[in-house]
C-alpha positions as CSV (number, residue, x, y, z in Angstrom):
1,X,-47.3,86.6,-121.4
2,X,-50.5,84.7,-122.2
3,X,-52.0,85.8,-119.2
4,X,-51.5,89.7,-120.3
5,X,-52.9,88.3,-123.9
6,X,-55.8,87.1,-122.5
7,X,-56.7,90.6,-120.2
8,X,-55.7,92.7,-123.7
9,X,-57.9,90.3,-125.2
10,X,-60.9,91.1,-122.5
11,X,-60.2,94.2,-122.1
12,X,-60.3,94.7,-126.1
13,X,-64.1,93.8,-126.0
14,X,-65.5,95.3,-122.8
15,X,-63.6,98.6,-122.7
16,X,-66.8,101.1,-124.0
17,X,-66.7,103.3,-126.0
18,X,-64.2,101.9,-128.2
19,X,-61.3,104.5,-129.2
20,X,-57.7,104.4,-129.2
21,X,-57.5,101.8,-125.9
22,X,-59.1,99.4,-128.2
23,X,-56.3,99.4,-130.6
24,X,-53.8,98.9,-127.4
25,X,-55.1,96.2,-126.8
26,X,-55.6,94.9,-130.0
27,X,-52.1,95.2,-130.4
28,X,-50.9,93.7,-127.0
29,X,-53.4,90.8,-127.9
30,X,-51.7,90.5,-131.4
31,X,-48.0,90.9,-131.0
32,X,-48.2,89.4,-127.3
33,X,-48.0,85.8,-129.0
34,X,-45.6,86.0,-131.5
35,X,-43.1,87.8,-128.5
36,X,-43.8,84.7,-126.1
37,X,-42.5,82.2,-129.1
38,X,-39.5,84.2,-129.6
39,X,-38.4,84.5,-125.8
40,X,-39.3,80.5,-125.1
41,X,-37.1,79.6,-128.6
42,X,-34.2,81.6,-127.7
43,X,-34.2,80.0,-124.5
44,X,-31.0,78.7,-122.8
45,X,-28.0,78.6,-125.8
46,X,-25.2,77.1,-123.6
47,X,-25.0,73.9,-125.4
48,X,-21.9,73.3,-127.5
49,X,-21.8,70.6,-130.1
50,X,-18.7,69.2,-131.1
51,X,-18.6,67.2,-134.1
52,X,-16.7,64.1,-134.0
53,X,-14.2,63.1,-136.3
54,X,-15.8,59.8,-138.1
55,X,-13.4,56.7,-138.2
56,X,-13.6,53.5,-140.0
57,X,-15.6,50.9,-138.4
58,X,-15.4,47.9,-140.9
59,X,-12.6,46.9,-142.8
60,X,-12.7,46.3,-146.0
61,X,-12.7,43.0,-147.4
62,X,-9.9,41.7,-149.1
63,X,-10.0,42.3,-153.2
64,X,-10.8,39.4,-154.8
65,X,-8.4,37.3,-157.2
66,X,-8.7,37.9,-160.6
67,X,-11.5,36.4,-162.7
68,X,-10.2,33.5,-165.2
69,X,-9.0,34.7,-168.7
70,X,-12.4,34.3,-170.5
71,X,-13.5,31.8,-173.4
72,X,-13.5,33.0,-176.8
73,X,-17.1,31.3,-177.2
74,X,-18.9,34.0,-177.5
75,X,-20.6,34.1,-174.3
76,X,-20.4,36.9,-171.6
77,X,-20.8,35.7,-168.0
78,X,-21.3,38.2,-164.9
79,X,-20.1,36.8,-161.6
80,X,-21.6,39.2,-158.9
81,X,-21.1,37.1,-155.8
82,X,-17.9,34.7,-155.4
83,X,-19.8,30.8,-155.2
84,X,-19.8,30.5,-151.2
85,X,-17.6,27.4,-150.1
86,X,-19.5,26.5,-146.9
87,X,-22.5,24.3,-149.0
């Protein structure tokens, strides 16, 4: 198709005197691209995707214990991260 582009494109130009050919192959030279895009996107649709169903890779770990009943001294302590046992 870009070969045809290019001769409408040539042939655009050189063609004397200019009339109604000229706007042939203005137009081949014009709509020629935009056609070749379309065929080469449709191309070859026989792919089928298939989703797969996800599963659960890591399990959960185990809820931790309750916190201790807290103080009545007026202070409010946050405990993010469990204190790791392995120092």
């Amino acid at each position: 198709m870009m070969t045809v582009r290019v001769a409408c494109f040539i042939l655009m130009v050189t063609v004397t005197p200019y009339g109604w050919q000229t706007w042939i192959f203005a137009a081949g030279a014009a709509v020629l691209p935009y056609l070749a895009v379309v065929v080469a996107n449709t191309g070859n649709q026989e792919e089928v995707i298939v989703a797969e169903r996800p599963s659960r890779e890591i399990e959960a770990p185990p809820s931790q214990p309750a916190a201790p009943p807290a103080t009545d001294d007026g202070i409010i302590r946050i405990q993010e991260n469990p204190p790791r046992e392995d120092r």
